[in-house]
C-alpha positions in Angstrom: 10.6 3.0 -9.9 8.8 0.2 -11.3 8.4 -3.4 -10.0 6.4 -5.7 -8.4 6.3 -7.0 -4.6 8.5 -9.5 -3.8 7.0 -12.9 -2.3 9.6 -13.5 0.5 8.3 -13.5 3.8 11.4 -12.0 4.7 10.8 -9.1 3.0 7.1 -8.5 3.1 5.2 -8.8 6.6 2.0 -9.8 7.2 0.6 -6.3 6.1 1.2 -4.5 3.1 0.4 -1.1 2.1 0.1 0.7 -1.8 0.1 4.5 -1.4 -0.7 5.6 -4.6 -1.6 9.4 -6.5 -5.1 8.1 -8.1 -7.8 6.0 -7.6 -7.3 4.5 -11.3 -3.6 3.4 -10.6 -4.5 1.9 -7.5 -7.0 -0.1 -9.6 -4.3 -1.1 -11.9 -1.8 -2.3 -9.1 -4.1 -4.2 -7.2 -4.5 -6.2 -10.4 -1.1 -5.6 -11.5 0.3 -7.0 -8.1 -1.5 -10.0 -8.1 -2.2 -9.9 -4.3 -4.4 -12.6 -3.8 -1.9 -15.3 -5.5 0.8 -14.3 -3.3 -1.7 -15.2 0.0 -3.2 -11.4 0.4 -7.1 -10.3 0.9 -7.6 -6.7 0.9 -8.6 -5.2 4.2 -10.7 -2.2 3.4 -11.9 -0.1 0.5 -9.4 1.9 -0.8 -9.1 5.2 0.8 -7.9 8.5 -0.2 -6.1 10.0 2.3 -3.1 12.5 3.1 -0.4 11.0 4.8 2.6 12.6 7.6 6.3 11.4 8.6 7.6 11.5 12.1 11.0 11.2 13.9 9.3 11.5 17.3 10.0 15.1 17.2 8.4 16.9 14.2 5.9 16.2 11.7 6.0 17.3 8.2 3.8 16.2 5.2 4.9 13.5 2.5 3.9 13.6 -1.3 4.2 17.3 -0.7 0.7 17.3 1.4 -1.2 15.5 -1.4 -3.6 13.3 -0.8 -2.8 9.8 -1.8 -4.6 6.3 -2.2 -4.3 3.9 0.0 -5.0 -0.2 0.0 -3.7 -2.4 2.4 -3.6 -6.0 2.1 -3.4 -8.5 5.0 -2.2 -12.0 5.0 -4.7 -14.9 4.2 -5.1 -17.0 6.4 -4.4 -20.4 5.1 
């Protein structure tokens, strides 16, 4: 699915994360996304990473145990 974060602060908290499969698509979202026009600063390097789902009983694996990028965004402050 393709589209683009909405800017409604009902929506979309003060922290956003991208998971996505490669380092050179997270390259092209981050530009793609325009973060920093909608108020955003990215917190870290992007990290590569493999990521798990919990309902407070079991664990299992998302993206079918691949390792993922991963660049989270905070809210400027203004």
């Amino acid at each position: 699915m393709k589209q683009s974060i909405a800017h409604n602060d009902d929506q979309v908290g003060d922290r956003i994360t991208l998971i996505i499969p490669s380092l050179t698509d997270a390259a092209v979202q981050l530009h793609r996304q325009q973060m920093w026009s909608k108020g955003y600063q990215l917190e870290s390097k992007i990290e590569c990473q493999t990521f798990f789902a919990g309902d407070g009983r079991h664990i299992d694996s998302m993206f079918d145990g691949k390792a993922m990028y991963s660049a989270t965004f905070i809210k400027r402050e203004t």
